[in-house]
C-alpha positions in Angstrom: -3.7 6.1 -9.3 -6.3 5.4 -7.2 -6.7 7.3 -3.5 -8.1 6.2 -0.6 -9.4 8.6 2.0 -8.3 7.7 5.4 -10.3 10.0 7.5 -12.0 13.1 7.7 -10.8 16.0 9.9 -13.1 18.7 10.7 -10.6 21.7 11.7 -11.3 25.3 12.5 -10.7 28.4 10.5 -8.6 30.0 13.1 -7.4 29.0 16.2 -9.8 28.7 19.3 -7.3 31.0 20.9 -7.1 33.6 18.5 -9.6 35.4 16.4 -7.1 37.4 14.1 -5.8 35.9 11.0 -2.8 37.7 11.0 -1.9 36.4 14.7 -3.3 33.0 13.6 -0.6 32.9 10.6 2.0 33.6 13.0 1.7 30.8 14.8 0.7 28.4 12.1 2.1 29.6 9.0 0.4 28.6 5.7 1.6 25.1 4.1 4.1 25.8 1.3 1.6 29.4 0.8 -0.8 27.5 -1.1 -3.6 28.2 0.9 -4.5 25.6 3.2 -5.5 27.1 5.7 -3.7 26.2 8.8 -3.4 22.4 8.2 0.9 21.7 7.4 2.0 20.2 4.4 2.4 16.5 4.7 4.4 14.0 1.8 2.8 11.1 0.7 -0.7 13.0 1.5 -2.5 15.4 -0.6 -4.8 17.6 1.3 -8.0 19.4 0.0 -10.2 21.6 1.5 -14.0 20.7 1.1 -16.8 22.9 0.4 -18.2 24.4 3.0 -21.3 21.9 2.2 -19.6 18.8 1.8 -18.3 19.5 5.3 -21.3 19.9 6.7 -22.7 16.5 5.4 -19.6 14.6 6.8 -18.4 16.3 10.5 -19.4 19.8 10.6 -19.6 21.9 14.1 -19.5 25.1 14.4 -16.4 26.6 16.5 -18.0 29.9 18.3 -20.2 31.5 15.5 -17.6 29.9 12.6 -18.5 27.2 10.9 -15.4 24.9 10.9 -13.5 23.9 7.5 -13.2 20.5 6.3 -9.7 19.0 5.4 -9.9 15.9 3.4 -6.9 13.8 3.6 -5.8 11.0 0.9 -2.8 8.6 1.0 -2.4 7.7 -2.8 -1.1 3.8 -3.4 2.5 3.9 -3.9 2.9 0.4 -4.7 2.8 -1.6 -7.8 -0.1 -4.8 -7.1 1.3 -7.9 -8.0 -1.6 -10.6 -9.8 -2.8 -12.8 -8.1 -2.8 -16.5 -8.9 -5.0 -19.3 -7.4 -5.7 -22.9 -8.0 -7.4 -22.2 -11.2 -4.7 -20.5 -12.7 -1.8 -22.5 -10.8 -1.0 -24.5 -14.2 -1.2 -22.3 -16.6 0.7 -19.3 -15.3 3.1 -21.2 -13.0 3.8 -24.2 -13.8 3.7 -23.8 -17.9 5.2 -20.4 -17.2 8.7 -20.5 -20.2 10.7 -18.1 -17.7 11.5 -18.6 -13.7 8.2 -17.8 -11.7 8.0 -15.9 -8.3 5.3 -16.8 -6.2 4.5 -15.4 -2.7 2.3 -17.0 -0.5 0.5 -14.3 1.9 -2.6 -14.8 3.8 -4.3 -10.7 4.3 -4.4 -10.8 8.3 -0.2 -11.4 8.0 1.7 -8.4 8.7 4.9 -9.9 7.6 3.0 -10.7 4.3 2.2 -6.8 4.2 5.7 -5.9 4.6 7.3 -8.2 2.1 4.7 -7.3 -0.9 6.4 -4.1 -1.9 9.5 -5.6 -1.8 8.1 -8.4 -4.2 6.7 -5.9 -6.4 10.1 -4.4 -6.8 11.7 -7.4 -8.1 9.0 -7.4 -10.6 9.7 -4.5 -11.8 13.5 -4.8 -11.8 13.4 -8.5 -13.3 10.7 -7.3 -15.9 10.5 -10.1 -18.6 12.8 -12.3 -17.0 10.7 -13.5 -14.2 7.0 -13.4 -13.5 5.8 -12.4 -10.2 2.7 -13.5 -8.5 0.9 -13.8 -4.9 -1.0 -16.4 -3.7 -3.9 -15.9 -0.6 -2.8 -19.2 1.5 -6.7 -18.8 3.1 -8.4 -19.2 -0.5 -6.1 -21.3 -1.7 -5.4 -24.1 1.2 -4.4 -27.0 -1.5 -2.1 -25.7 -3.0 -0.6 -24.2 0.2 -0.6 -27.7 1.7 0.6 -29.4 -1.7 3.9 -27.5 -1.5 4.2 -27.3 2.8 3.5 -24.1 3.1 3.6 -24.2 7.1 4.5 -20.3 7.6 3.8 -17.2 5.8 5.2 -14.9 4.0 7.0 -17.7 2.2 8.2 -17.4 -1.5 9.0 -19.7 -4.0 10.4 -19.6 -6.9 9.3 -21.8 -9.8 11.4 -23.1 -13.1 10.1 -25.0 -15.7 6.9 -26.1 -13.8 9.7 -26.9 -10.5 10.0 -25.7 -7.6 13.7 -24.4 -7.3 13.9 -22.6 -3.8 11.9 -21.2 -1.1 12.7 -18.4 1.1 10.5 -18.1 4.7 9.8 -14.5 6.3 10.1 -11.1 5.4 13.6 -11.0 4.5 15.2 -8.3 2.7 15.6 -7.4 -0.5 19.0 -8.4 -0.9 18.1 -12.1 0.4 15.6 -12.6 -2.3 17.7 -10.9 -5.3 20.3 -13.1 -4.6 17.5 -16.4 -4.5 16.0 -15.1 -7.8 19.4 -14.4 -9.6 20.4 -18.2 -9.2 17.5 -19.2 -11.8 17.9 -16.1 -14.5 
């Protein structure tokens, strides 16, 4: 999985306050006693400490006669991509698609699109083989946008033998697009 780094934090050794280690693990106790200094534990990040070296080529400063630590920060992607399709692969994969066909029309400055995609992506997953999944950027791809009246976004459509059967608008839940899908499996 790939891992984006969201920002660099430059962070002292100890506490401004404080110049003992033992005082400084007292009030900020080690995350899960694997060493990181005095950073806490987060889920869904995984912290590393930088060489002193790499720190100083991104933020260093030094905090009284210390040089500070460097904590790097990445949020791994959790969810699954779904392929894309555009106007050169419209026929092929949707409309001469042999099983029902799941498209979502997004556009990447919709935050409704953002919330709805890992949604999507699990009813991929879940409807493996029995329905393709794909997303289509309204902004790249205007005529087919306009060719099927796409007027808002997120909108999803679900295609069956080169049809279109049903369209839902918004993010709705998950529940309100299983129960879309399942009519055409």
């Amino acid at each position: 999985m790939a891992a984006t780094v969201l920002e660099s934090l430059v962070v002292p050794s100890h506490p401004p306050h404080t110049t003992a280690p033992r005082a400084a693990a007292a009030l900020f106790p080690l995350a899960g006693g694997r060493g990181l200094g005095l950073i806490p534990r987060f889920r869904g990040l995984r912290c590393a400490s930088l060489p002193l070296r790499a720190a100083a080529a991104s933020r260093s400063r030094m905090v009284g006669r210390r040089a500070a630590g460097a904590v790097v920060c990445e949020a791994q992607e959790t969810a699954v991509q779904l392929a894309d399709v555009s106007k050169d692969t419209w026929q092929t994969l949707v409309l001469g698609s042999d099983v029902p066909v799941l498209v979502d029309f997004w556009a990447p400055w919709c935050g409704p699109c953002r919330m709805i995609e890992p949604t999507v992506a699990k009813l991929a997953k879940v409807y493996e083989g029995k329905l393709k999944c794909y997303k289509l950027n309204t902004d790249e791809n205007s005529e087919i946008a306009n060719q099927y009246g796409i007027r808002s976004i997120p909108t999803v459509m679900i295609f069956k033998s080169g049809e279109k059967k049903d369209t839902v608008i918004g993010a709705v839940p998950e529940s309100t697009l299983a129960t879309s899908i399942e009519k055409f499996i």
